[in-house]
N, C-alpha and C positions, 0 to 999 in steps of 0.2 A: 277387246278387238272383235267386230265384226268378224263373220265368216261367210267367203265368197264362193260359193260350192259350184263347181264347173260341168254343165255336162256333159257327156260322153253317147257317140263314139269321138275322137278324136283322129283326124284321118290324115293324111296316112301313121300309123302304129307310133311308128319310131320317133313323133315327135311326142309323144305323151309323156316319155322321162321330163321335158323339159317344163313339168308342172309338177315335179317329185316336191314332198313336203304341205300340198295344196289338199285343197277338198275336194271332194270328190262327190257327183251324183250317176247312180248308174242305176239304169229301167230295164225292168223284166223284158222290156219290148227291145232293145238293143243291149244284152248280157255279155255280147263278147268280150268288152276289156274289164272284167270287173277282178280278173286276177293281178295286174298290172296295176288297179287303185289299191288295192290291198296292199302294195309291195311300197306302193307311192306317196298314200295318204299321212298328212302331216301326225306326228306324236299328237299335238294339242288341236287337231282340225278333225271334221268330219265328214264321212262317207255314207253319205243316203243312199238308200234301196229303195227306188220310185216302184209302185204296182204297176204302170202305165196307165192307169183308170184317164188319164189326162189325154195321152194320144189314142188310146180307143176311142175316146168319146171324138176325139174331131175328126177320127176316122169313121164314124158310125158304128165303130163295131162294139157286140153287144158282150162280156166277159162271165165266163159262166162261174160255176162252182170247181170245175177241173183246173179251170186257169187258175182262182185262186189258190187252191192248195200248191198247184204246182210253184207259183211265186213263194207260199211259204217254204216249202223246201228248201227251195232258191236260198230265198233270205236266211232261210236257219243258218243254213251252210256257211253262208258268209261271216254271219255274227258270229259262230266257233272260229274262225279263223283272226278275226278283227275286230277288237272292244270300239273301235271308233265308228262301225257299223251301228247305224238306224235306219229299223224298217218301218215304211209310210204303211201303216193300216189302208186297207183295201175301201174303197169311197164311191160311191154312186153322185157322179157332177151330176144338178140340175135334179137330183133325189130328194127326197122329203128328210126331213130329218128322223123321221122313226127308221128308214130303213138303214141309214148309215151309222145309229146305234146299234144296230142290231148288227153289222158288220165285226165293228169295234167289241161288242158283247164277244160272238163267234169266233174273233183274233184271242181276250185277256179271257176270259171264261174256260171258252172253249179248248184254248189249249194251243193255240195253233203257233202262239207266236213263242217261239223257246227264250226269249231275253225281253221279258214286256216293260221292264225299267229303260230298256232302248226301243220303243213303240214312238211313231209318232203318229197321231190322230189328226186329220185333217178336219177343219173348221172353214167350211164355206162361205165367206162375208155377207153372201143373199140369208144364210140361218140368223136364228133365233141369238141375243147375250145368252138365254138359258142353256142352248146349246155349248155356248163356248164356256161357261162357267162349270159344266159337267166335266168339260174337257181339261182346264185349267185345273180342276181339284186332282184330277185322277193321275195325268201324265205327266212327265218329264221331258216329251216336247211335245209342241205344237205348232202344227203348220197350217198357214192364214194360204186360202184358197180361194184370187178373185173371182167373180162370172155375173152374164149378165149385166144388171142393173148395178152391180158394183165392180167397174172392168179396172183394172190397175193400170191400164192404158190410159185412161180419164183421171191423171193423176193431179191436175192443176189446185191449187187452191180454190173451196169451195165446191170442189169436186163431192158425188157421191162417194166414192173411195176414201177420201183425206175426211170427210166427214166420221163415216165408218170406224175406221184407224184411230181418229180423238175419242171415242165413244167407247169403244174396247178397250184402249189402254186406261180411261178415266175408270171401266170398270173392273180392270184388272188390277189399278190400283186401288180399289176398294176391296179386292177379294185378297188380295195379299195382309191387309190390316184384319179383313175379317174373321179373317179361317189362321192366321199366325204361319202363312206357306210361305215360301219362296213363289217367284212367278216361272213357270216353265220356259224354259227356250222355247223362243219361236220365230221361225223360221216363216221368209214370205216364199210361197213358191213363186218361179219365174218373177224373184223382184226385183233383178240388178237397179231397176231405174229407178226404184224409190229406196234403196238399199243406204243410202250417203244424208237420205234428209231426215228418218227412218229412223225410230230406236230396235229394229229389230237383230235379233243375234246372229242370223246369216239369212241368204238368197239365194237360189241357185240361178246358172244363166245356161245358155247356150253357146254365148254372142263367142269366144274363144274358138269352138268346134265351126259354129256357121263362117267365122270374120277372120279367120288366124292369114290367111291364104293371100289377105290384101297385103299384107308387109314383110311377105315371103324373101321377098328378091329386095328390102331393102336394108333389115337388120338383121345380124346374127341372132338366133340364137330367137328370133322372134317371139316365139307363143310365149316365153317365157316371159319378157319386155311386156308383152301383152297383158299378161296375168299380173303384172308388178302393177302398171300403170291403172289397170281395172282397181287392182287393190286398194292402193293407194286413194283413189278418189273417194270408195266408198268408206273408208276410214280418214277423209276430210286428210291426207296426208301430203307433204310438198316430195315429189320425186322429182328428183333434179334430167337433166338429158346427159346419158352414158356416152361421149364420142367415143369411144374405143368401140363402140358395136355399132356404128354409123358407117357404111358403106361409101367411101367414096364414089362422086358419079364420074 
């Protein structure tokens, strides 16, 4: 079963029980509910710990050596608390690929990450197979990072993206025969929309925290309904229509 990882914050607080049992993504850059995924996050689902390298970069801002450590803290922290915690290794978008081993060196080397069997390594779809082939041997997951020349927006058939996606998994199934591994989870970030066509193991989205607010005032119990029916799709599922949570007009 696919895994639909929701992100957070979730506003206002008190609706966020109503995703108990769900997965969970929470960024260094908005940490405040990440006590409330820990209590919530499902037995067999998964709670990500974003770096935010993702909204510095669209914010312009530049992330030093302090912020990272301080994320690993963070992260340590959480993963004592919660085996279904995985922390995103620290990623330079629009970097070379030397410098984002060199990150990933400084996380499993270095020391920094206290649970590196829950490490996930980001693979930027602009890098190299070689790149993702290092990544594929070492880790336990792996997260597909669109930009650019390969936008996950551009997702049509014949797309650069959908090209990409055939190329990596033909080569991923060539590295699972060759090396005698398993293929790591991998995880698309921001991929709700290609998450259903997708053989990938989870997504994370937004769309619940941005979109919950549209069907506030017509079903009970909504973000819940919301998250059912998100689910449902990306696992290709028939969810029938609940009248007992239909609001008379």
């Amino acid at each position: 079963m696919k895994r639909l990882v929701h992100g957070t914050p979730i506003t206002p607080k008190r609706l966020l029980p109503q995703l108990k049992g769900k997965s969970f993504c929470v960024s260094y850059m908005h940490p405040e509910q990440l006590a409330e995924c820990i209590e919530l996050v499902g037995e067999n689902e998964i709670l990500i710990l974003d770096n935010g390298a993702f909204t510095a970069w669209k914010k312009g801002i530049t992330l030093d050596a302090a912020w990272w450590d301080g994320f690993y803290a963070w992260a340590n922290a959480a993963m004592d608390k919660c085996p279904n915690a995985v922390c995103v290794i620290p990623d330079v978008i629009n970097g070379d690929e030397a410098s984002n081993l060199q990150l990933i060196a400084d996380a499993i080397k270095g020391g920094k990450i206290k649970y590196p069997e829950r490490a996930m390594a980001i693979w930027h779809m602009n890098e190299s197979f070689d790149q993702l082939e290092k990544l594929f041997r070492i880790f336990n997951f792996v997260g597909f990072g669109s930009c650019g020349e390969v936008d996950i927006a551009k997702n049509k058939p014949g797309s650069a993206y959908i090209a990409k996606i055939k190329q990596a998994w033909a080569f991923m199934d060539y590295w699972q025969k060759k090396y005698g591994i398993d293929k790591p989870w991998i995880h698309m970030m921001r991929g709700l929309g290609v998450l259903h066509k997708i053989g990938f193991d989870s997504a994370d989205s937004c769309n619940i925290a941005m979109n919950h607010w549209r069907n506030k005032n017509n079903v009970v119990h909504h973000v819940a309904q919301f998250a059912d029916r998100l689910e449902a799709k990306v696992n290709n599922q028939e969810l029938n229509e609940l009248p007992l949570f239909n609001v008379a007009a």
